[in-house]
MARKOL-437694 format. One line per field, with one value per residue (C-alpha): x, y, z; residue number from 1. Coordinates in steps of 0.5 Angstrom, whole numbers, plus 2048, in hexadecimal, padded with zeros to 3 digits. Layout:
<pts>
px: X, ...
py: Y, ...
pz: Z, ...
i: NUM, ...
</pts>
This chain:
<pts>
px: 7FB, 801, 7FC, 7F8, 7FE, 800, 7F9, 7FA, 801, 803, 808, 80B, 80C, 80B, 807, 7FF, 7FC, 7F8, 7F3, 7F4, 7F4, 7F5, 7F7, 7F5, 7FA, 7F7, 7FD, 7FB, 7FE, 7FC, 7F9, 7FF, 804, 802, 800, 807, 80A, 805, 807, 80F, 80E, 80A, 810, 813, 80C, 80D, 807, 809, 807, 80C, 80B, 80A, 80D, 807, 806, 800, 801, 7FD, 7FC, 7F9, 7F2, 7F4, 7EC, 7EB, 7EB, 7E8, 7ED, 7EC, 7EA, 7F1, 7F0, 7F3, 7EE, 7E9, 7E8, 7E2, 7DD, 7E0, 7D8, 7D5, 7D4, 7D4, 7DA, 7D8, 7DD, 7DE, 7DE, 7E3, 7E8, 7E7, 7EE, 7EB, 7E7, 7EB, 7E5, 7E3, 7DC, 7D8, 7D2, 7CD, 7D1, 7D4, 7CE, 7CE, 7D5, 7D7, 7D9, 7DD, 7E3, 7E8, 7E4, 7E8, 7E6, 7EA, 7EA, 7EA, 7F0, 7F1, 7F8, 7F4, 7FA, 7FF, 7FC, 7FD, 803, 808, 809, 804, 7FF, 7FC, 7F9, 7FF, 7FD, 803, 808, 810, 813, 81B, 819, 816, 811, 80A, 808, 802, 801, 804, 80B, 80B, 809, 80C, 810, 817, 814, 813, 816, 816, 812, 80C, 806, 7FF, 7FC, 7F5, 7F1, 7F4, 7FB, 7F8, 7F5, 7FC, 800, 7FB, 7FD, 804, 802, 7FF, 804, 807, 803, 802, 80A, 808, 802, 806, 80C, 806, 804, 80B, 80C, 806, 808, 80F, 80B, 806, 80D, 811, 80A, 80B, 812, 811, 80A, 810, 815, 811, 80F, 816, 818, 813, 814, 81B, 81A, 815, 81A, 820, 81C, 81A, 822, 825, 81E, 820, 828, 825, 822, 828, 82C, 829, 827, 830, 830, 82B, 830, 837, 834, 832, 839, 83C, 836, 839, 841, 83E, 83A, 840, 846, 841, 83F, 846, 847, 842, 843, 84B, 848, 843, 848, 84D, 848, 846, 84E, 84E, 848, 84C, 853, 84E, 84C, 853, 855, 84F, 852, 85A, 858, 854, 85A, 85E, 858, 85A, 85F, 85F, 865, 863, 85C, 860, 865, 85D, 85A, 860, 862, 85B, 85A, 85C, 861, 865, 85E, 85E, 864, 861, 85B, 85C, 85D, 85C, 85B, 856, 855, 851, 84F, 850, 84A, 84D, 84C, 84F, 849, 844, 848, 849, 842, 840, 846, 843, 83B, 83D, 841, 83B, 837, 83A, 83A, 833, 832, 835, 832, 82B, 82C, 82F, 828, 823, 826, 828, 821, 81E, 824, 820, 824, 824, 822, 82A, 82C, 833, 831, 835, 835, 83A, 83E, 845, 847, 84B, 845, 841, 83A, 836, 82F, 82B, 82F, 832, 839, 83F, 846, 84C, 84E, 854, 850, 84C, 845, 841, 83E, 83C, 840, 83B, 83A, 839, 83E, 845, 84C, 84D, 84B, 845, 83D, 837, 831, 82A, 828, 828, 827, 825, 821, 81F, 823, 826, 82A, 82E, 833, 839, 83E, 845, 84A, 852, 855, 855, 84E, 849, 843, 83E, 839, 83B, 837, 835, 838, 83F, 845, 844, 849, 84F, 855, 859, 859, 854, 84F, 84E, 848, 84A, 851, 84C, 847, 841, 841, 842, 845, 848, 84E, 84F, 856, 85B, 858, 852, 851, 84C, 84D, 849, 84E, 854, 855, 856, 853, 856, 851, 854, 851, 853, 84C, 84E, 847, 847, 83F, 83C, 836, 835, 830, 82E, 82A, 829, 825, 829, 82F, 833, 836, 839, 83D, 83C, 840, 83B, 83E, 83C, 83A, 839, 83F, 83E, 843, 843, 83D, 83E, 83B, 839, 833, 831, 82F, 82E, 82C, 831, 832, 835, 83B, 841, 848, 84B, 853, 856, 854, 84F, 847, 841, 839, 834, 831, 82A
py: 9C8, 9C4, 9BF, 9C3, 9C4, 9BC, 9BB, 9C0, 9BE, 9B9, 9B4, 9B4, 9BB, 9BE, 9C4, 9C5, 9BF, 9C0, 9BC, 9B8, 9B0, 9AA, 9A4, 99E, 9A0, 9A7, 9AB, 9B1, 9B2, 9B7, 9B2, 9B4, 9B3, 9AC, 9AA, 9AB, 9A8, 9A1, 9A1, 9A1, 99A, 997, 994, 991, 98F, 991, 996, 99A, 9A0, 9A5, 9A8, 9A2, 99D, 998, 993, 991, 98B, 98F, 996, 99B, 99D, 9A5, 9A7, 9AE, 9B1, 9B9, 9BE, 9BF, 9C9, 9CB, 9D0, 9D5, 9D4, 9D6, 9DE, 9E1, 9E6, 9EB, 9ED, 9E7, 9E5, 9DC, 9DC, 9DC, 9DC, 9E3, 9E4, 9EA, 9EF, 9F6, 9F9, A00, 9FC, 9F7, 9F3, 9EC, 9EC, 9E6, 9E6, 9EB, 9EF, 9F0, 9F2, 9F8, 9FB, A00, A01, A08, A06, A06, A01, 9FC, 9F4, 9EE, 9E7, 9E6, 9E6, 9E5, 9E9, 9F1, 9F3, 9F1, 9F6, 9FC, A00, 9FE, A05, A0A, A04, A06, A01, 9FF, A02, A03, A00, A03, 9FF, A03, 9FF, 9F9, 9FB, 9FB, A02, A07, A0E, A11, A0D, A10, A17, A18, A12, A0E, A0D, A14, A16, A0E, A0B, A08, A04, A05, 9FE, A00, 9FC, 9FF, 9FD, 9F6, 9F5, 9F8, 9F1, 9ED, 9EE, 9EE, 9E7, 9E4, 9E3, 9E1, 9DC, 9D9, 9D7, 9D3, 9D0, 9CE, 9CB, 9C7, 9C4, 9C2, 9C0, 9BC, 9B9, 9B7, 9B4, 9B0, 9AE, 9AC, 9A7, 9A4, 9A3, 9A0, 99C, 999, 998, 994, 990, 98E, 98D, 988, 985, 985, 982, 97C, 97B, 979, 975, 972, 971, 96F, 969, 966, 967, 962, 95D, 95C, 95C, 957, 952, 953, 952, 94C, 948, 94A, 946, 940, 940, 93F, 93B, 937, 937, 935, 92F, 92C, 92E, 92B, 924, 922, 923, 91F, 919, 919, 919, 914, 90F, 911, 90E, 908, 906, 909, 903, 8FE, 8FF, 8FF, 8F8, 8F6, 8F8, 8F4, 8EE, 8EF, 8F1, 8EB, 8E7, 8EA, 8E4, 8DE, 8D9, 8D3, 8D4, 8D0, 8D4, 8DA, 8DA, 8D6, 8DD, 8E3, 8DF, 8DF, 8E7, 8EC, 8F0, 8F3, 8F6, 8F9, 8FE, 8FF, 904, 90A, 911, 917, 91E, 920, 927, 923, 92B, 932, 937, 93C, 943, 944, 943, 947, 94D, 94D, 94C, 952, 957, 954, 956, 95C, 960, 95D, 95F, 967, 967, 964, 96A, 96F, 96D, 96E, 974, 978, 974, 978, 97E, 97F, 97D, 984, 989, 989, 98C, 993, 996, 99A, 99B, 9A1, 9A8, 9A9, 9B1, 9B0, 9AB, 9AC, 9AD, 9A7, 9A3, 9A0, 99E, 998, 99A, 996, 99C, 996, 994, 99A, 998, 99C, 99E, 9A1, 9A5, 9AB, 9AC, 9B3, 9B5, 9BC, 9BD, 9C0, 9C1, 9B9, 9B6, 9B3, 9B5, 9AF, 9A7, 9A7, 9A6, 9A7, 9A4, 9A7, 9A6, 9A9, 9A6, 9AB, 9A6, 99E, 998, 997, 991, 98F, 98A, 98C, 988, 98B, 988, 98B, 98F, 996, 996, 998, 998, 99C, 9A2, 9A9, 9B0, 9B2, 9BA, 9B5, 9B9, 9B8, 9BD, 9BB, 9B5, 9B5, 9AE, 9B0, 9B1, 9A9, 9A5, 9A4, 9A8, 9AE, 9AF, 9B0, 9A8, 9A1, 99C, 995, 995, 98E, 98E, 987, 987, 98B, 990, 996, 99D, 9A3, 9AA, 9A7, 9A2, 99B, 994, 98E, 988, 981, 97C, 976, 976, 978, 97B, 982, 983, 988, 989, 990, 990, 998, 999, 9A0, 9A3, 99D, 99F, 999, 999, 990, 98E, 985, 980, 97C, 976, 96F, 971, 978, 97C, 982, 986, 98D, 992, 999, 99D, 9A4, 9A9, 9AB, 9B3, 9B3, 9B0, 9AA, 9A7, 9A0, 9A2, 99E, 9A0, 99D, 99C, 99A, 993, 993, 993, 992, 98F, 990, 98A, 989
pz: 8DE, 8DC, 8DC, 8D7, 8D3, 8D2, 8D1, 8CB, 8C8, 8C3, 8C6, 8C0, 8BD, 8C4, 8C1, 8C2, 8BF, 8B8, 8B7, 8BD, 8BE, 8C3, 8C3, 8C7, 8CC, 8CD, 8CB, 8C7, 8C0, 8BA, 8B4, 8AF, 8B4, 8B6, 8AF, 8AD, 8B2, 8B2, 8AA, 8AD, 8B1, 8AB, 8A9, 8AF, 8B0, 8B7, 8BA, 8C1, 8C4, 8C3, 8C9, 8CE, 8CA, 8CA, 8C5, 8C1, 8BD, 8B7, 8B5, 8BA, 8B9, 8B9, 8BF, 8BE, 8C4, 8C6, 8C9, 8CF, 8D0, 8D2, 8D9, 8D6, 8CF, 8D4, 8D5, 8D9, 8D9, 8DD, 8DF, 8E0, 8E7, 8E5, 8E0, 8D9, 8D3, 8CF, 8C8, 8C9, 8CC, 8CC, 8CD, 8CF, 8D5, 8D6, 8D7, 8D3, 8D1, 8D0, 8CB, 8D0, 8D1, 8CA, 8C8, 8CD, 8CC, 8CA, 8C2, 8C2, 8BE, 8C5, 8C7, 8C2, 8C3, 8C2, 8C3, 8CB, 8CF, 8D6, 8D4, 8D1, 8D4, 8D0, 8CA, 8CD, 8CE, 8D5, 8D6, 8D4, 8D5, 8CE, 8C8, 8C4, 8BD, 8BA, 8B7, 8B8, 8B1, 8B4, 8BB, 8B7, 8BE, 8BF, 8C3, 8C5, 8C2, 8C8, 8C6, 8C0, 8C0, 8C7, 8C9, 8C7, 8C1, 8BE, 8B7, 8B6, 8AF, 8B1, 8AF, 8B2, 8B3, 8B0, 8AC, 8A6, 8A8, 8A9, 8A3, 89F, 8A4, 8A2, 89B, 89C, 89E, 898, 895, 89A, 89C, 895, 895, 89C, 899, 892, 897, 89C, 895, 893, 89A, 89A, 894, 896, 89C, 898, 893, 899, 89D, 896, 895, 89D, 89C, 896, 89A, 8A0, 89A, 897, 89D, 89E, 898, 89A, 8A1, 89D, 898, 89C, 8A1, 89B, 899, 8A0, 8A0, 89A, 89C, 8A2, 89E, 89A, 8A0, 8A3, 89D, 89D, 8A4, 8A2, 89D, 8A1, 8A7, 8A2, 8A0, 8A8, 8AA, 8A3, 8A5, 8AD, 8AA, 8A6, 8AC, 8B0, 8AC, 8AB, 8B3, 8B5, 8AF, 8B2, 8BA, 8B9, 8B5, 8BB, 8C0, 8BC, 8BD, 8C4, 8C6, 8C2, 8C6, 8CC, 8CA, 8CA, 8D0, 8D4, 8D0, 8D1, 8D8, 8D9, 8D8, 8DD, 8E1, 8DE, 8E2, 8DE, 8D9, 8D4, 8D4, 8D4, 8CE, 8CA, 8CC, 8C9, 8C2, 8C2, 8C4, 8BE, 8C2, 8BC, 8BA, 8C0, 8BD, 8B6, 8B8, 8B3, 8B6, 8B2, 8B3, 8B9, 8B6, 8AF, 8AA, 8AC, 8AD, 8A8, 8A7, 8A1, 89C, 8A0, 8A1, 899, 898, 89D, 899, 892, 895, 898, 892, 88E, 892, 892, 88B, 88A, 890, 88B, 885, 888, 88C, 884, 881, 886, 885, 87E, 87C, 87F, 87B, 876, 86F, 86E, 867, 867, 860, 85E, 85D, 856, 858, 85E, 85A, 859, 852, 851, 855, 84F, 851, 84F, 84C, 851, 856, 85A, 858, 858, 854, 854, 84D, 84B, 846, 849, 848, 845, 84A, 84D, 853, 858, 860, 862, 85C, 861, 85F, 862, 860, 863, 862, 865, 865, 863, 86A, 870, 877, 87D, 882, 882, 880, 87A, 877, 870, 86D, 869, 866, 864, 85F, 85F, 864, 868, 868, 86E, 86F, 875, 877, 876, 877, 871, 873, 873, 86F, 868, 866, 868, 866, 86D, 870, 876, 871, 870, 874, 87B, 87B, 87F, 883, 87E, 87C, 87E, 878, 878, 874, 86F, 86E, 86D, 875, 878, 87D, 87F, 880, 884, 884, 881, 887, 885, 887, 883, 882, 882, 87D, 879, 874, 86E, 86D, 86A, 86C, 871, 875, 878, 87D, 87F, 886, 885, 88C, 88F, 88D, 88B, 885, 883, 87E, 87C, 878, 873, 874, 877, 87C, 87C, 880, 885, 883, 887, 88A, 88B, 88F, 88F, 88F, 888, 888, 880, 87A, 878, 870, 86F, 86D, 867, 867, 861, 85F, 859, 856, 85B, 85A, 860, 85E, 862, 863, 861
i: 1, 2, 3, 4, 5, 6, 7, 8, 9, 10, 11, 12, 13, 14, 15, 16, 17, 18, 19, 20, 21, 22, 23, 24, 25, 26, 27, 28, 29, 30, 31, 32, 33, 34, 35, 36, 37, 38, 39, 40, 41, 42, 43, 44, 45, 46, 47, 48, 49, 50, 51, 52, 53, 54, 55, 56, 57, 58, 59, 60, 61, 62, 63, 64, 65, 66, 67, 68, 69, 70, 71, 72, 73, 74, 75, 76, 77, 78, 79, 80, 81, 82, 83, 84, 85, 86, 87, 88, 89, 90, 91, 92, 93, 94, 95, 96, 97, 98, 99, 100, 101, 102, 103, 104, 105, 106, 107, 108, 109, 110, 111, 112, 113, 114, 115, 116, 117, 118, 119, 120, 121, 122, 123, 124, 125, 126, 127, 128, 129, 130, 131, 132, 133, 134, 135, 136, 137, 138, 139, 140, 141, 142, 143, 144, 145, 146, 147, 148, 149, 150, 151, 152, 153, 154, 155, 156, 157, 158, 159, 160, 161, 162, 163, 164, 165, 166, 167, 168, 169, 170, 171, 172, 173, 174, 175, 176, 177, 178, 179, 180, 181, 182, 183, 184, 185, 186, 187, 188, 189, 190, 191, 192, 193, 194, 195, 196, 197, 198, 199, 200, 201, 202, 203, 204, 205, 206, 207, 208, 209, 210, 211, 212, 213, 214, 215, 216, 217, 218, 219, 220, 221, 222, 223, 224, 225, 226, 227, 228, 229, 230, 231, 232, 233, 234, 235, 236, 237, 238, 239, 240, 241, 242, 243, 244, 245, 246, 247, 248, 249, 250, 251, 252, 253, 254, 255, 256, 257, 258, 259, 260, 261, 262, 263, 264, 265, 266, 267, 268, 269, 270, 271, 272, 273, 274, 275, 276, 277, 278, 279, 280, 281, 282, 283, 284, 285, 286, 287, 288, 289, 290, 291, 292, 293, 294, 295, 296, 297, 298, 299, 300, 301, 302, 303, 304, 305, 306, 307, 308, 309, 310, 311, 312, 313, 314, 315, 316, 317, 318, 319, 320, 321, 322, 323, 324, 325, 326, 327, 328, 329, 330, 331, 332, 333, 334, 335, 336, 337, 338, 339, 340, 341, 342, 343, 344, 345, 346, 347, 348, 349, 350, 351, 352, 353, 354, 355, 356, 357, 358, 359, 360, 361, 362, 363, 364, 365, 366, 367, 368, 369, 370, 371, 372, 373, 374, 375, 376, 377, 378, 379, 380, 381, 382, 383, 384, 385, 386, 387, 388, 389, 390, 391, 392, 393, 394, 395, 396, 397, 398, 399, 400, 401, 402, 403, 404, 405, 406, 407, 408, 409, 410, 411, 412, 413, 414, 415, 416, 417, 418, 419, 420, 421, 422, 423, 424, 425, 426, 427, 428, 429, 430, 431, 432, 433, 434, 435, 436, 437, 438, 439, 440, 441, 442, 443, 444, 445, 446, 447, 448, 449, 450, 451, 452, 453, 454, 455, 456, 457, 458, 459, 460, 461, 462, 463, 464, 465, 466, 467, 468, 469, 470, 471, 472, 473, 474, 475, 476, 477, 478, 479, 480, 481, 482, 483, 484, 485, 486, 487, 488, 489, 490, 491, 492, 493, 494, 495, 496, 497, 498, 499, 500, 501, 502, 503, 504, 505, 506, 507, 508
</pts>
């Protein structure tokens, strides 16, 4: 029976399978329960059982594969000699019944026929051994007639359990039934939303995975043509320690031959006896030679580091910056501009709007306007456009000071002047504050950004889903700034906050 039981379960879900399949391994699974889990490990292009771990170097063919009848599934005729399967139980005879000898039982209405069970007893009454009939809704108990009119239950609301009763539960669950029907269909959909969003993220991480070993191979190639003119710098600085060595060895050798000679030729003088033949031999020797031999260093030129070391440090910091260059250059092209312009309606009214809706300057002089819902009391814009899903970049550029520039969510206190109402001095918004210095702000918490450029360009770049909000310098190169992390929930807005003497464009 165990056996039976494994036979019939998902080894996933644990429950009965539905619509059951196999993989290779023989392990048994319901299709959607395997589907799903397949679908999972296509990213990690990986393939295994979930159960046994058996790898596969492809995706599994799912085999359809029949249940096999469960014992208990199997109720017999209780007339029949050779076991035969029933087609009911009648609760009055206690008795399954097989086709034959359905046909001859009897139809009085005690006789009540249901779906054969090898359980009958489980339909009547434990103490008056009656059919359950009745339905006590105070003891949210089923019962007989006898435990109504006479027993425990007596006085108590019930409810006959006929065809009427039943007819009247089905519908009270049609209702019912349509509001499961109508979350099946939206779970469905969020299923079907979810393998896509997933089938889009197996793809991205594939394109991630060839892009950065794209990188790190041109990374090697450069590195390696580095490696290749550093060696030649060295082999060069050997050659030309080594050439002076060996011109300064080879001219020591000569004199070392010559002095040899000499010595053969003053020691053969020891061996003349004849004065006369002697005293001939040493005028005519140059003896005084013999002490003139130029003795200069031995060392000759220095194999010196000094110059390739330099060169190394130069090549690698042009290395790194060319690095840096290339790394903004592939990732700039993909932020493609966002159509961002103000929306004169949230504007404040000392905030003058440009007509092409892209540039915002303070003035003293306050503007006719109405002053409605989404107007600020504070110096602030927004723009026209909202943001509640993909990636989003625009360019701004900021002359004066006490300006600031971020997202916000469109439900943003409009109303109020106090100092937490500005971008990024509460929860609600995320701002880069461009002063005499820069800084960012999320929840009046401060980071100061230090830079040199006197550059007063700004890239933002909004990965919603992501949740990632960057902030870049647009000067040569293009300078990272700072990253924010977060998990948006509402709709956001490009948001301004602009000061007296100051004005922000949007740029195109």
């Amino acid at each position: 029976m165990a056996a039976v039981k494994e036979d019939l379960s998902c080894s996933i879900c644990l429950d009965p399978c539905t619509d059951p399949v196999s993989l290779p391994c023989e392990h048994r699974f319901c299709r959607p329960c395997i589907s799903y889990e397949l679908d999972t490990q296509k990213s990690s292009e990986v393939y295994f059982c979930p159960k046994c771990r058996t790898q596969f170097k492809e995706r599994p063919p799912m085999l359809h594969k029949k249940m096999r009848m469960s014992v208990e599934q199997i109720v017999p005729c209780t007339y029949c000699d050779a076991p035969a399967p029933a087609q009911k139980t009648c609760l009055h005879c206690d008795a399954s019944l097989c086709g034959k000898h359905l046909t001859k039982h009897s139809t009085a209405p005690e006789h009540v026929l249901i779906e054969p069970t090898a359980f009958p007893e489980k339909r009547k009454c434990t103490e008056h051994r009656q059919l359950l009939n009745h339905y006590c809704t105070e003891d949210d108990a089923f019962i007989c007639l006898l435990c109504y009119v006479a027993g425990d239950h007596n006085g108590h609301e019930v409810m006959s359990l006929n065809v009427n009763s039943a007819e009247k539960g089905k519908e009270y669950l049609i209702p019912i039934i349509k509001n499961l029907r109508k979350e099946r269909h939206k779970t469905e959909d969020q299923i079907r939303r979810l393998k896509a969003q997933q089938a889009a993220q197996g793809k991205k991480t594939d394109d991630c995975r060839k892009r950065v070993v794209s990188q790190i191979q041109h990374i090697k190639k450069d590195l390696e043509k580095l490696q290749s003119k550093v060696l030649n710098e060295v082999y060069t600085q050997k050659k030309k320690a080594s050439g002076s060595i060996f011109e300064r060895r080879n001219k020591l050798e000569m004199q070392n031959q010559e002095l040899s000679k000499k010595i053969d030729h003053v020691e053969k003088l020891f061996k003349i006896s004849d004065p006369l033949t002697f005293i001939k031999s040493v005028l005519g020797t140059d003896l005084i030679g013999i002490f003139n031999v130029e003795h200069g260093q031995i060392s000759g030129d220095v194999f010196d580091e000094t110059p390739i070391s330099e060169m190394l440090h130069k090549e690698l910091l042009q290395f790194s910056d060319g690095l840096n260059k290339q790394m903004l250059k592939d990732a700039f092209p993909k932020m493609k501009k966002s159509e961002i312009t103000l929306d004169i309606k949230t504007a404040h009214c000392k905030i003058n709007i440009t007509d092409d809706l892209r540039s915002a300057i303070y003035t003293e002089k306050r503007q006719t306007r109405d002053i409605g819902l989404e107007r600020f009391r504070s110096h602030h814009v927004l723009s026209e456009c909202s943001f509640s899903s993909g990636n989003h970049y625009w360019e701004v550029e900021v002359k004066g000071k006490q300006c600031s520039i971020g997202i916000a969510y469109n439900n943003m206190d409009r109303k109020s002047t106090r100092h937490d109402s500005r971008i990024g001095y509460n929860q609600r918004s995320w701002g880069l504050g461009v002063d005499t210095n820069l800084s960012v702000w999320h929840n009046n918490v401060k980071t100061q950004i230090s830079t040199d450029s006197p550059v007063r360009s700004f890239g933002i770049f909004l990965e919603y889903e992501v949740g990632r909000l960057s902030f870049y310098q647009l000067c040569d190169p293009t300078r990272h700034l700072h990253t924010f992390t977060a998990t948006f929930t509402d709709p956001l807005n490009a948001a301004f906050y602009v000061n007296e003497g100051s004005e922000i464009t949007i740029l195109k």
